[in-house]
Backbone as CSV, one residue per row, in Angstrom:
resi,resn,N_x,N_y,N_z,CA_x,CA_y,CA_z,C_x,C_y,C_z
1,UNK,-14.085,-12.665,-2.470,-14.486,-11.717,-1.459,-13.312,-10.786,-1.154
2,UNK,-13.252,-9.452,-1.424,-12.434,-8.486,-0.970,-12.776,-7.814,-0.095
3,UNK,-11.607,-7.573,0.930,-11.877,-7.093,2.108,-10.993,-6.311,2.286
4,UNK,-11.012,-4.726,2.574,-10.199,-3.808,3.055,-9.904,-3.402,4.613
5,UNK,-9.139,-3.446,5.295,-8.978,-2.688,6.623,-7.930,-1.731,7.050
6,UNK,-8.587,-0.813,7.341,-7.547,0.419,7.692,-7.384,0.012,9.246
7,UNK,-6.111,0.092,9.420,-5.683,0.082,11.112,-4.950,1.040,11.378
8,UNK,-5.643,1.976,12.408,-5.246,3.366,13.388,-4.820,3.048,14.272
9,UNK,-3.830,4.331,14.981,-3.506,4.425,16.267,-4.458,4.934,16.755
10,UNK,-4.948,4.403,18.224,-6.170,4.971,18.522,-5.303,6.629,19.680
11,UNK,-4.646,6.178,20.232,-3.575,7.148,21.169,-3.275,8.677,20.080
12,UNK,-2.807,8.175,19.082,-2.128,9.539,18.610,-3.331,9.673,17.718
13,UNK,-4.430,9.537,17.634,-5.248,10.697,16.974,-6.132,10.329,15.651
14,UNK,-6.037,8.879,15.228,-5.849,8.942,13.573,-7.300,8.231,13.217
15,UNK,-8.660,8.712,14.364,-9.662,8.248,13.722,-10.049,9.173,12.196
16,UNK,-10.133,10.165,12.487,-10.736,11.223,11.141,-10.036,10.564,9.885
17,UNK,-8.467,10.283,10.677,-7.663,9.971,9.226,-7.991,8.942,8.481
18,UNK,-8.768,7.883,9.398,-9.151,6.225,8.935,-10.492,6.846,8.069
19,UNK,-11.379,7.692,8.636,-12.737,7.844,8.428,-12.728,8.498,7.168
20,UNK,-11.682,9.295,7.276,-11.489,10.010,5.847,-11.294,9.284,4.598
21,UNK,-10.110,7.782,4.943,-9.757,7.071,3.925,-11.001,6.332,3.596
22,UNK,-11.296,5.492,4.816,-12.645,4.594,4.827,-13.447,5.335,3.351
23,UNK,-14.108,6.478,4.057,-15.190,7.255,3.253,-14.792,7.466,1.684
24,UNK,-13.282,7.694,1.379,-12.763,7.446,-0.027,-12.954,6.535,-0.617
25,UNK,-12.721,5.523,0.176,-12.530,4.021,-0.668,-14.122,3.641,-1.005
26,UNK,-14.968,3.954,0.047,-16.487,3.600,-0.513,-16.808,4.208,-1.310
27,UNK,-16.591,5.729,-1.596,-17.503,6.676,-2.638,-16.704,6.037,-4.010
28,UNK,-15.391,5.471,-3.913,-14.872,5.340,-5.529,-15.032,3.915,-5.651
29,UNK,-14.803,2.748,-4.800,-15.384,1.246,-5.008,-15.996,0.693,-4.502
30,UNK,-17.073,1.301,-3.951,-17.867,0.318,-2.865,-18.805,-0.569,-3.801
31,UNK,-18.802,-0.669,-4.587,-19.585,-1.937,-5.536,-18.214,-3.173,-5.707
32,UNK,-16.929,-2.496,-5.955,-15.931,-3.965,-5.772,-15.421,-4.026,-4.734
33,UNK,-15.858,-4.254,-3.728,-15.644,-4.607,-2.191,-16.871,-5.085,-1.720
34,UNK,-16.440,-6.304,-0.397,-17.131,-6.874,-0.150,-16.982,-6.412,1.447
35,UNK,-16.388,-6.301,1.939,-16.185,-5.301,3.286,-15.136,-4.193,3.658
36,UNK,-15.372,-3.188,3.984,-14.440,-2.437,4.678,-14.366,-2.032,6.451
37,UNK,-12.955,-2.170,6.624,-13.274,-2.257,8.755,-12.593,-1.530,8.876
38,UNK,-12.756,-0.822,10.343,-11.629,-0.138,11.291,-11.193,-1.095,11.676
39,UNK,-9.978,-0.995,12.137,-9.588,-1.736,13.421,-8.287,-0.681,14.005
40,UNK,-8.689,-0.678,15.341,-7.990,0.101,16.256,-6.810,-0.515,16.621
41,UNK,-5.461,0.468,16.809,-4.631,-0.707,17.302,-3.727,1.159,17.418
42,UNK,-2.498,0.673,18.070,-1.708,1.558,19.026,-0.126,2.003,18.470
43,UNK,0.451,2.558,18.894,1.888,2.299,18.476,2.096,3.175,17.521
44,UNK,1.744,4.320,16.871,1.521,4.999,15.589,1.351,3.973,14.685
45,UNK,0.403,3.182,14.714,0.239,3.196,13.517,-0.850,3.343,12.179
46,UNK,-0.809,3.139,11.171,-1.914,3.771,10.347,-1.249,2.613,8.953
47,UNK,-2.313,1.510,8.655,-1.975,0.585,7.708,-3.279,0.499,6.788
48,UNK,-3.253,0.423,5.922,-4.246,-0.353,4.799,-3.830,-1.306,4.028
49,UNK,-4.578,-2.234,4.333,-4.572,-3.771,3.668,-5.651,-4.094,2.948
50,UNK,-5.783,-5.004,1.662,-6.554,-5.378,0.918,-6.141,-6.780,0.614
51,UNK,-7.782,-7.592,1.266,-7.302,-9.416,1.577,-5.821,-9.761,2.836
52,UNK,-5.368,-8.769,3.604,-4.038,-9.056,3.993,-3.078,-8.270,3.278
53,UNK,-3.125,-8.270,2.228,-1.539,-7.534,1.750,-1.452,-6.122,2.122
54,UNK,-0.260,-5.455,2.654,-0.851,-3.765,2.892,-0.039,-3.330,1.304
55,UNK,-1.166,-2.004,1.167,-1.375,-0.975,-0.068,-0.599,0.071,0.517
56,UNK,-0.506,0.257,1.902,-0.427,1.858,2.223,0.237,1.486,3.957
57,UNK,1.706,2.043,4.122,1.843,1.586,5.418,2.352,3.293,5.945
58,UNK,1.761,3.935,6.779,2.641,5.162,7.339,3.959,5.323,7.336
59,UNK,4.399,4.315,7.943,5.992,4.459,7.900,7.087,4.690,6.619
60,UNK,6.134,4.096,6.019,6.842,4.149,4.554,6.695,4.896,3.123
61,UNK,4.942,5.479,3.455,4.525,5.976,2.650,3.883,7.850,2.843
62,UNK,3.750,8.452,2.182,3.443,9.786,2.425,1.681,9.931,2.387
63,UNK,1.255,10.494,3.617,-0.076,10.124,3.324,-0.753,10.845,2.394
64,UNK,-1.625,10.084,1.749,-2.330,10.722,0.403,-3.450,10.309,0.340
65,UNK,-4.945,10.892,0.493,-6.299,9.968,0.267,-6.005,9.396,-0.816
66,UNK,-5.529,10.346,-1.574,-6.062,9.448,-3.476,-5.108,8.679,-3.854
67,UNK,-4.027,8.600,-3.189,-2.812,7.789,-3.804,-3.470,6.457,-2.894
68,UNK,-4.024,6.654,-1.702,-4.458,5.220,-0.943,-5.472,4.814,-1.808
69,UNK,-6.261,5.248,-2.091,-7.542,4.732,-3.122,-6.992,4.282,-4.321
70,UNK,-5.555,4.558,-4.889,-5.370,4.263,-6.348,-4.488,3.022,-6.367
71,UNK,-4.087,3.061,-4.705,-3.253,1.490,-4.180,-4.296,0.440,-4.218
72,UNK,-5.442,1.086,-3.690,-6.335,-0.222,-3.227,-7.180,-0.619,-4.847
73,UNK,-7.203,0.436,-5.086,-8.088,-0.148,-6.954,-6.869,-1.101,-7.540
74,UNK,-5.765,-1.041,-7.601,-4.655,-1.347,-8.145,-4.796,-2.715,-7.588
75,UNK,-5.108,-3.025,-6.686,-4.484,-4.112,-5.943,-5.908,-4.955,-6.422
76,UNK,-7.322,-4.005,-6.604,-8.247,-5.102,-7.114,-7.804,-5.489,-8.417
């Protein structure tokens, strides 16, 4: 069972940004995934994880839809 979750800051702004990734990751694997979630959370931040491990952390990474989608295929 694979499970993706994007976690936003809900304060600084970053639903579109989740909704945007969210909506990527379904149109290119939503047949190898078994769930994808929001989860809201504070503090700037903006993470994607697949099973737990993160693919994509703000702080560290430059945001990119397609480079997040090519983390999370990678990681299936």
């Amino acid at each position: 069972m694979t499970t993706v979750e994007i976690e936003y800051c809900v304060p600084c702004g970053f639903r579109e940004r989740a909704l945007d990734v969210e909506r990527a990751i379904l149109t290119a694997l939503e047949s190898d995934l078994d769930r994808v979630s929001l989860v809201m959370g504070d503090h700037g931040v903006f993470r994607v994880t697949v099973d737990g491990d993160p693919v994509y952390e703000k702080s560290e990474d430059e945001y990119d839809v397609d480079a997040i989608v090519r983390a999370v295929r990678k990681r299936l």
